[in-house]
N, CA, C and O atoms as CSV, one atom per row, in Angstrom:
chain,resi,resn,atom,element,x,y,z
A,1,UNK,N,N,9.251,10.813,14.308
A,1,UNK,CA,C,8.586,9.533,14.350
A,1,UNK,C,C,8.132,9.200,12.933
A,1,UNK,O,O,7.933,10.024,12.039
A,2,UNK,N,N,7.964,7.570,12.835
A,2,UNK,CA,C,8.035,7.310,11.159
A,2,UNK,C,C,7.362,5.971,11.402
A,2,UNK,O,O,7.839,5.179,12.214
A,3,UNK,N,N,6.054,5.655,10.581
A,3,UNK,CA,C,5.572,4.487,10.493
A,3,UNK,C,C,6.702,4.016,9.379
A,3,UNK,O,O,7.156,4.927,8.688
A,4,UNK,N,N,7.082,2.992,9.196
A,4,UNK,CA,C,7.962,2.139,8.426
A,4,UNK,C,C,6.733,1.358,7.496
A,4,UNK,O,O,6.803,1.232,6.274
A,5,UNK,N,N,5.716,0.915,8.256
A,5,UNK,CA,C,4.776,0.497,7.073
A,5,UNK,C,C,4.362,1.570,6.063
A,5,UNK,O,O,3.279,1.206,5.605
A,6,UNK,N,N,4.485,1.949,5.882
A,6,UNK,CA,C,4.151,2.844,4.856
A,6,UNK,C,C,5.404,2.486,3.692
A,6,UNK,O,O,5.078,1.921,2.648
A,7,UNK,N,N,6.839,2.852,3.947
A,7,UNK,CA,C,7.491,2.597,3.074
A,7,UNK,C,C,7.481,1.367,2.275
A,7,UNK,O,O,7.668,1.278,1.061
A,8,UNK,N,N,7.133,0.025,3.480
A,8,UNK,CA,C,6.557,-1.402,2.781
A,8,UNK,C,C,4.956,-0.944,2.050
A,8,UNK,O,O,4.594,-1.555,1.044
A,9,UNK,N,N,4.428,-0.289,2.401
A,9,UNK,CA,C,3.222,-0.788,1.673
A,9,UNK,C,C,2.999,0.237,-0.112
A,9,UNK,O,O,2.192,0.052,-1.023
A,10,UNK,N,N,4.048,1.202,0.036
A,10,UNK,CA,C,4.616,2.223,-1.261
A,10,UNK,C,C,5.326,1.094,-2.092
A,10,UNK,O,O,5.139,1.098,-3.308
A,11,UNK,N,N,6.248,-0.017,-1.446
A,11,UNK,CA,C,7.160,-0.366,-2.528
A,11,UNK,C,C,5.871,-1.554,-2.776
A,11,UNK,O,O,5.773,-1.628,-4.001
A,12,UNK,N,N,5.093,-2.278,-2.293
A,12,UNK,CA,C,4.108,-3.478,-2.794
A,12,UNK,C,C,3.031,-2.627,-3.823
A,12,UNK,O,O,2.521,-3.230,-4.766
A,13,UNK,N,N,2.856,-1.805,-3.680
A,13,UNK,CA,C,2.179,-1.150,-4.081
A,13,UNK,C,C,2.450,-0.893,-6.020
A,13,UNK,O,O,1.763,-1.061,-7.027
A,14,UNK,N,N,4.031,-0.344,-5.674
A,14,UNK,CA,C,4.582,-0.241,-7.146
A,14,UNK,C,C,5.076,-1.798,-7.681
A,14,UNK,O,O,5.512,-1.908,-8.827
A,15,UNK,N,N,4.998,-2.762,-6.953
A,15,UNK,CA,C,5.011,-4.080,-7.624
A,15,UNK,C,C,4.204,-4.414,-8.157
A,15,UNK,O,O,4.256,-4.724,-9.348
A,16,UNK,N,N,2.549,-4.486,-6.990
A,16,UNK,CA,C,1.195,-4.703,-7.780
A,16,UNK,C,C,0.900,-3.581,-8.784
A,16,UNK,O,O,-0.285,-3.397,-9.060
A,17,UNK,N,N,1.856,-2.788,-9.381
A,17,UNK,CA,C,1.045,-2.192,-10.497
A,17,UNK,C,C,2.021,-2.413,-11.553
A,17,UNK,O,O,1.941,-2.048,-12.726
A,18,UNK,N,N,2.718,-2.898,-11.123
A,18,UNK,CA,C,3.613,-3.632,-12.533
A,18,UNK,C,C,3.509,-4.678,-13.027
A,18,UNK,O,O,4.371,-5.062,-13.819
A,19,UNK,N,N,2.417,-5.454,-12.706
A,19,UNK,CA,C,1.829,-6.282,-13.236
A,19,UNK,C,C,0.133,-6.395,-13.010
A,19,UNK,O,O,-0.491,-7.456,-13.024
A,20,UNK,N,N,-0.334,-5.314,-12.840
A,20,UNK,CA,C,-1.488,-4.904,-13.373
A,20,UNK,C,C,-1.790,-3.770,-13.826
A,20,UNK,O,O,-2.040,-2.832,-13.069
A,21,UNK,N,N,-1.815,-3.676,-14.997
A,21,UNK,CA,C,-1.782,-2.649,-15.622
A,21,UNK,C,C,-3.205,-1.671,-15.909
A,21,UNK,O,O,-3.312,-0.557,-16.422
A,22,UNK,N,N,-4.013,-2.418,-15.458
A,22,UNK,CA,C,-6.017,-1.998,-15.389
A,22,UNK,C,C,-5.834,-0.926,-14.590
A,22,UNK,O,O,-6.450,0.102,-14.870
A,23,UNK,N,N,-5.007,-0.953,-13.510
A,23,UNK,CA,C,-5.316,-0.383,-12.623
A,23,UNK,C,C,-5.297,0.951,-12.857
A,23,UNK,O,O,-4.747,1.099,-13.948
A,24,UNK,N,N,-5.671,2.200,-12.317
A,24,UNK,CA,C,-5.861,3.504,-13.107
A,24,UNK,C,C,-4.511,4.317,-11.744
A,24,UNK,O,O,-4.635,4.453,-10.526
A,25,UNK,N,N,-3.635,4.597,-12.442
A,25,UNK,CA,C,-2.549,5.463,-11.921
A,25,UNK,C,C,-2.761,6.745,-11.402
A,25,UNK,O,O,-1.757,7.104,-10.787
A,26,UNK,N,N,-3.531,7.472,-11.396
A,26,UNK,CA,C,-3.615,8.633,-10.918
A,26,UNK,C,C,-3.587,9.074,-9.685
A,26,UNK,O,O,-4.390,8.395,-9.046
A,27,UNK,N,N,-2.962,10.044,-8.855
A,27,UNK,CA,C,-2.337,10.568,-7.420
A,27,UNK,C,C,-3.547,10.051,-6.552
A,27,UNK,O,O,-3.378,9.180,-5.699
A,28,UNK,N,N,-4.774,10.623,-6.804
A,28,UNK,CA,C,-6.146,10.137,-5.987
A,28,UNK,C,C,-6.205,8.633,-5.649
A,28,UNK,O,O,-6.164,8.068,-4.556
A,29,UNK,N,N,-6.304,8.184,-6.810
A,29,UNK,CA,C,-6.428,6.402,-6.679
A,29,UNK,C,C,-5.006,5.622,-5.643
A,29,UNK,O,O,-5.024,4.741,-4.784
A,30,UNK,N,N,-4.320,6.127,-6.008
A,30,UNK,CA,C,-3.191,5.313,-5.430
A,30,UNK,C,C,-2.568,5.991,-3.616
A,30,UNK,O,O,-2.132,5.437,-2.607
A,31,UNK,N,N,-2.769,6.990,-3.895
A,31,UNK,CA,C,-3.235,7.470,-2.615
A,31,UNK,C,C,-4.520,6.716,-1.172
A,31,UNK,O,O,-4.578,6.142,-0.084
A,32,UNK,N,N,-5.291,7.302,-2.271
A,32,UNK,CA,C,-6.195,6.055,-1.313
A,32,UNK,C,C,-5.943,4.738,-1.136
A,32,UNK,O,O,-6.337,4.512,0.008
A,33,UNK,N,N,-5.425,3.523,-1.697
A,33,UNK,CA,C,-5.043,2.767,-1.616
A,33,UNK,C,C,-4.183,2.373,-0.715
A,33,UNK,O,O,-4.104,1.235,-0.253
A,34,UNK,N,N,-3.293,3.616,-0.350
A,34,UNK,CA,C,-2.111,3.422,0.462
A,34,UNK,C,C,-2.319,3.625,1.691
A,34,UNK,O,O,-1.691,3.173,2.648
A,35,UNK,N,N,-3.514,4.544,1.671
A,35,UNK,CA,C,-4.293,5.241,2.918
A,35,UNK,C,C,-5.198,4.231,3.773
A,35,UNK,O,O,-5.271,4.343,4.997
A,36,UNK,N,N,-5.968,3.117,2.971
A,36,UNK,CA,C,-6.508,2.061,2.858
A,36,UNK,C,C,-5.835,0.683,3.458
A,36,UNK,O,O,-6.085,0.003,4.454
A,37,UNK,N,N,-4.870,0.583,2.404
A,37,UNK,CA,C,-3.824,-0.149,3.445
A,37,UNK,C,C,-3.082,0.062,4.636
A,37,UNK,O,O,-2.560,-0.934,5.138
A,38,UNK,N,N,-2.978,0.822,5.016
A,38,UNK,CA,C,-2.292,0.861,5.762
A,38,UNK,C,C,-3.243,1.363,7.551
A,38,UNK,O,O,-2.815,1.501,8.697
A,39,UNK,N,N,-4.484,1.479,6.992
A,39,UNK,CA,C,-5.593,1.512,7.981
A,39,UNK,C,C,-5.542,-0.172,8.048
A,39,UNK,O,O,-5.825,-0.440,9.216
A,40,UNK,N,N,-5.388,-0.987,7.566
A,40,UNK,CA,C,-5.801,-2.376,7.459
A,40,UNK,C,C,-4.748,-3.162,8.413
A,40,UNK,O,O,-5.237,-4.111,9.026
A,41,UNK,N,N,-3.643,-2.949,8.580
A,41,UNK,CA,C,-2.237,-3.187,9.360
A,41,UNK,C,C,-1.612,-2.834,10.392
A,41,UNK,O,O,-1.841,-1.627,10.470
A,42,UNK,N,N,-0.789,-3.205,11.467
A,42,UNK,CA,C,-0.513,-2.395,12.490
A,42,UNK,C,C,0.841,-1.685,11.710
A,42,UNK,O,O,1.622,-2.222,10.925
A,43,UNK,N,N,0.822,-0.079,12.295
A,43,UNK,CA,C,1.732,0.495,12.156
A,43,UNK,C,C,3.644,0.111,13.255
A,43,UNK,O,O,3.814,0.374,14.446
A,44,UNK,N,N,4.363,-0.324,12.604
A,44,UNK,CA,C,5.240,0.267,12.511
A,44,UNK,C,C,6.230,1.401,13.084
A,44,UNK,O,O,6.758,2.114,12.230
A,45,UNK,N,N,6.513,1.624,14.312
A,45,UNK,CA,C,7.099,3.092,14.091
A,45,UNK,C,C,8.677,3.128,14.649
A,45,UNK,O,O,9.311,2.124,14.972
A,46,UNK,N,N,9.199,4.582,14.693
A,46,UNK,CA,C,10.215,4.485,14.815
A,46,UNK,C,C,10.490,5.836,15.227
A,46,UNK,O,O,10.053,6.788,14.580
A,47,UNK,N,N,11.254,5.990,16.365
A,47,UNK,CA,C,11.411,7.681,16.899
A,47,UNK,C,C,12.947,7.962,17.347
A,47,UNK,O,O,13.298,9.055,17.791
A,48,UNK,N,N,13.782,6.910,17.191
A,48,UNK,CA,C,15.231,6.947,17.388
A,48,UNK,C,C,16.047,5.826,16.606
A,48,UNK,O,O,15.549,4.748,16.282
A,49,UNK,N,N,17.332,6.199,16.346
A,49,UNK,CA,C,18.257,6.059,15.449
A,49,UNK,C,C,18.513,3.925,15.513
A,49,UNK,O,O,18.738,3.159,14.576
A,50,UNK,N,N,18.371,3.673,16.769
A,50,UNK,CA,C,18.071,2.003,17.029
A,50,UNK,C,C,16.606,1.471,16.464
A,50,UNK,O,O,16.424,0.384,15.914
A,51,UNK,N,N,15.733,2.353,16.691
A,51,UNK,CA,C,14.310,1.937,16.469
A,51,UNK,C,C,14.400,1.650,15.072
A,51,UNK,O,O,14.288,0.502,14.641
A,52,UNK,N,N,14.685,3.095,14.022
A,52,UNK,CA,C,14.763,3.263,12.894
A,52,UNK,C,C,15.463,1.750,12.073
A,52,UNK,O,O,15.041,1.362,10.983
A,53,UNK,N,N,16.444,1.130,12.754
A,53,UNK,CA,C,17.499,-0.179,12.533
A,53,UNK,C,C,16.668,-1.404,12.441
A,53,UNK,O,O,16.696,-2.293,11.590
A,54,UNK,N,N,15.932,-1.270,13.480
A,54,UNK,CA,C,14.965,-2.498,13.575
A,54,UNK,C,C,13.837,-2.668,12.619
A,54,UNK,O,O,13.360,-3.632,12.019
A,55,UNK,N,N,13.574,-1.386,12.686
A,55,UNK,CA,C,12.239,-1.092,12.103
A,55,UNK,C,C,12.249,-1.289,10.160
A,55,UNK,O,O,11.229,-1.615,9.552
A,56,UNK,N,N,13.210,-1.092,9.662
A,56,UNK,CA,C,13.983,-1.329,8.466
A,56,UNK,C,C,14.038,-2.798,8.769
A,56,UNK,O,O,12.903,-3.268,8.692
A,57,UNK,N,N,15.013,-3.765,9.109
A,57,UNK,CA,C,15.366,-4.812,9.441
A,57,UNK,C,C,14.030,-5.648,9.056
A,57,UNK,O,O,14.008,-6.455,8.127
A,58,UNK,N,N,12.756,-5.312,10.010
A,58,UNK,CA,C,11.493,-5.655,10.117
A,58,UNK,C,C,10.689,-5.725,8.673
A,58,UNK,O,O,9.916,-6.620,8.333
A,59,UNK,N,N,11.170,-4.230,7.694
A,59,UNK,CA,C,10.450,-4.295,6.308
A,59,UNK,C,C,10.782,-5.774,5.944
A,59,UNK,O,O,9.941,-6.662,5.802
A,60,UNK,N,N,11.880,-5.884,5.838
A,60,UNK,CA,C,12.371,-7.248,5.008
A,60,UNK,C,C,11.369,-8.785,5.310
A,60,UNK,O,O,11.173,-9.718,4.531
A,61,UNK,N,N,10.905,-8.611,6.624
A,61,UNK,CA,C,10.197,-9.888,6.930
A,61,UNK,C,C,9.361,-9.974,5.870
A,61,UNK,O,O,8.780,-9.085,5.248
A,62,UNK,N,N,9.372,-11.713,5.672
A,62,UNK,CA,C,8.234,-12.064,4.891
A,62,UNK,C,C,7.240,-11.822,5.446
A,62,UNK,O,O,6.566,-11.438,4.491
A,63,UNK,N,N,6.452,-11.732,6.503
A,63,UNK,CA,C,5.377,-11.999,7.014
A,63,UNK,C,C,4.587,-10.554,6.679
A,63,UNK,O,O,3.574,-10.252,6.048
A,64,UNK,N,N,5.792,-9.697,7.585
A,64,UNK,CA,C,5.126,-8.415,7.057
A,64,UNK,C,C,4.557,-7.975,5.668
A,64,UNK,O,O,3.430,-7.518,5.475
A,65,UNK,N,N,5.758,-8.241,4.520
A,65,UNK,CA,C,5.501,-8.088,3.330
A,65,UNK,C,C,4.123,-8.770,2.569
A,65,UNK,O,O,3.330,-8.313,1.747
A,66,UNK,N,N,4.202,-9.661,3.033
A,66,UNK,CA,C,2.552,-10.239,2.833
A,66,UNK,C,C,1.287,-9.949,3.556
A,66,UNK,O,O,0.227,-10.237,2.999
A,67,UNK,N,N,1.282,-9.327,4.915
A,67,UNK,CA,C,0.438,-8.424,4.888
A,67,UNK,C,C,0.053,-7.181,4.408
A,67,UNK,O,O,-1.001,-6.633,4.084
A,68,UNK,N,N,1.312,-6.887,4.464
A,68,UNK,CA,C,1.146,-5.421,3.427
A,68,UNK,C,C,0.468,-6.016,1.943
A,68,UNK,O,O,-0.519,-5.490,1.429
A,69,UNK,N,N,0.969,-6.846,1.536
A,69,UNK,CA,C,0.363,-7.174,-0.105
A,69,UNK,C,C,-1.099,-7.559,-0.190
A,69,UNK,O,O,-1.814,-7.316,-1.162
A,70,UNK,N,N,-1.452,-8.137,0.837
A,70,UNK,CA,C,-3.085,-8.593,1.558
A,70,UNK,C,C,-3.499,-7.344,1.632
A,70,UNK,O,O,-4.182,-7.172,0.622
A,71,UNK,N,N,-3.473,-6.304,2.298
A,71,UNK,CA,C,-4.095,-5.664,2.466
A,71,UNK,C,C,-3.966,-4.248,0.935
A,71,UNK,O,O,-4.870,-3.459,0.665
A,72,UNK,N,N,-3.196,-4.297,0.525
A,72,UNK,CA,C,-3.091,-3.587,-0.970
A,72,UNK,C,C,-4.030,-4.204,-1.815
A,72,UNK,O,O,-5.026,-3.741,-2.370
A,73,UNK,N,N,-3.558,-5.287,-1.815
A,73,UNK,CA,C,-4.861,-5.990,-3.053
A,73,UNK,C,C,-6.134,-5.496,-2.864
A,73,UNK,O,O,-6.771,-4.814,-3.666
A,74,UNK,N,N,-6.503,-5.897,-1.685
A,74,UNK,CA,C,-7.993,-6.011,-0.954
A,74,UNK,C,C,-8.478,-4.110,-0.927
A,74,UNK,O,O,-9.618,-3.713,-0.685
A,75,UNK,N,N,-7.342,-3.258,-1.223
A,75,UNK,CA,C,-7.158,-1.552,-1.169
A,75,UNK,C,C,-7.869,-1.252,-2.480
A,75,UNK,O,O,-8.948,-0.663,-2.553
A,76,UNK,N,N,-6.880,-1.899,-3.924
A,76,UNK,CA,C,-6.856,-1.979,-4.950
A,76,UNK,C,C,-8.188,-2.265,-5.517
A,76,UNK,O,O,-8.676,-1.463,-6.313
A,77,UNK,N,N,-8.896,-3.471,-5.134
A,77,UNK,CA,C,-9.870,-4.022,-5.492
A,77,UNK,C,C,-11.545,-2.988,-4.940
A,77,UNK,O,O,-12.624,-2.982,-5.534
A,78,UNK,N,N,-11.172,-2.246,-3.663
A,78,UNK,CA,C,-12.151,-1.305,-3.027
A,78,UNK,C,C,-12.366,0.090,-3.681
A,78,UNK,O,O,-13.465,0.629,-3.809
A,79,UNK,N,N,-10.613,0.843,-4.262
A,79,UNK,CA,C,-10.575,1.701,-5.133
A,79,UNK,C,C,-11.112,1.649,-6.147
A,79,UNK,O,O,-11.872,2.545,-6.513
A,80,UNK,N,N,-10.840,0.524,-6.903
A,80,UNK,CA,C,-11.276,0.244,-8.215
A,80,UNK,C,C,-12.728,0.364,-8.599
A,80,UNK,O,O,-13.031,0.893,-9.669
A,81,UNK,N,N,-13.681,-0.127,-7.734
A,81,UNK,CA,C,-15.118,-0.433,-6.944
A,81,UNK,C,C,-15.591,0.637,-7.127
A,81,UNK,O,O,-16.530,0.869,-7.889
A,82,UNK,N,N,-14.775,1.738,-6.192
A,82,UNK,CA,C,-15.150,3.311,-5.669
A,82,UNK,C,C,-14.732,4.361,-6.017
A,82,UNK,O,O,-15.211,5.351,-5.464
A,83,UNK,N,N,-13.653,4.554,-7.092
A,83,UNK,CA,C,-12.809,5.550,-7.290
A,83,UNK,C,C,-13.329,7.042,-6.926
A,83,UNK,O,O,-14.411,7.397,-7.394
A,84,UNK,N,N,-12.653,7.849,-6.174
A,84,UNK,CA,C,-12.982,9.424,-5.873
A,84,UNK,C,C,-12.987,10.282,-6.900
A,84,UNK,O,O,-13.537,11.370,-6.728
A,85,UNK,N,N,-12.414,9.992,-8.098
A,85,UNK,CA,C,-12.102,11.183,-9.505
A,85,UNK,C,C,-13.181,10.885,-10.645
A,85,UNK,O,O,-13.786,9.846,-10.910
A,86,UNK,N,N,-13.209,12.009,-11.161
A,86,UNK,CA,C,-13.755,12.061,-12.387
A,86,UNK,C,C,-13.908,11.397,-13.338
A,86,UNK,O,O,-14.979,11.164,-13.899
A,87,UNK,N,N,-12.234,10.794,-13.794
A,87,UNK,CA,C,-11.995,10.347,-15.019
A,87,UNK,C,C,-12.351,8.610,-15.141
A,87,UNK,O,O,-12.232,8.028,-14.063
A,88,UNK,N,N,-12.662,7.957,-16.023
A,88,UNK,CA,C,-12.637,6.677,-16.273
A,88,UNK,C,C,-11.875,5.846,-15.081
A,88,UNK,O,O,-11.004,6.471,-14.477
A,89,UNK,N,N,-12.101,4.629,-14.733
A,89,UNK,CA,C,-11.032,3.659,-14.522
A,89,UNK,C,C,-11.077,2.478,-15.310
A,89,UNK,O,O,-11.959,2.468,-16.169
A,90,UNK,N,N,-10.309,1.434,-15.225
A,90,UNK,CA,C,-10.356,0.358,-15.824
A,90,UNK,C,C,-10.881,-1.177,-15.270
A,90,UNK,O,O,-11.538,-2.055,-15.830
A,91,UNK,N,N,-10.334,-1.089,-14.030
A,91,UNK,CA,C,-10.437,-2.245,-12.922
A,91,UNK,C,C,-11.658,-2.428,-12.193
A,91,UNK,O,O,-11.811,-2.909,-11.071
A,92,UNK,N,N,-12.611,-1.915,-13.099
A,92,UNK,CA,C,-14.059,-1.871,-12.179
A,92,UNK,C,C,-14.720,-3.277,-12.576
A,92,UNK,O,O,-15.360,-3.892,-11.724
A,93,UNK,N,N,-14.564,-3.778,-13.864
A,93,UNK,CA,C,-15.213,-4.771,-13.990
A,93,UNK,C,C,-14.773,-6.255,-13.562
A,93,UNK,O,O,-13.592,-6.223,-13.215
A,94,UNK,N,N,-15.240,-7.355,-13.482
A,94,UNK,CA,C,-14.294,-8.581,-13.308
A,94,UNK,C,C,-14.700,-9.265,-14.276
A,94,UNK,O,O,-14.195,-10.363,-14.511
């Protein structure tokens, strides 16, 4: 079994950070984010070889893809806020 949102909300994910560059890259931060989003969305799933067809098919929707990006931003913007690590971030201020 395979949430499929996840793979949409990994590839929005590496879009919104290619054009924001504040954002602090590290495994923790972007992790949570993904963890974040994807609490924010209905999952997705897929447990056989037809499901898997659809469920792909389904990434492509616009609709989906823009929730996934809604709810990344809104991930992005909470991380940034809260970060779990040690080191500096960038995206804390506005």
């Amino acid at each position: 079994m395979k949430n499929y949102m996840e793979d949409v909300v990994l590839e929005v994910l590496e879009e919104v950070l290619q054009v924001n560059p504040d954002f602090c890259r590290c495994p923790k931060c972007k992790q949570d984010v993904v963890l974040i989003a994807l609490s924010k969305i209905k999952g997705r799933y897929a447990s056989s070889p037809v499901g898997e067809i659809f469920a792909r098919v389904e990434q492509s929707d616009r609709q989906v893809r823009t929730d996934a990006l809604l709810a990344v931003m809104q991930a992005l913007e909470q991380v940034a806020a809260y970060p779990r690590h040690d080191g500096p971030t960038k995206l804390t201020e506005k």
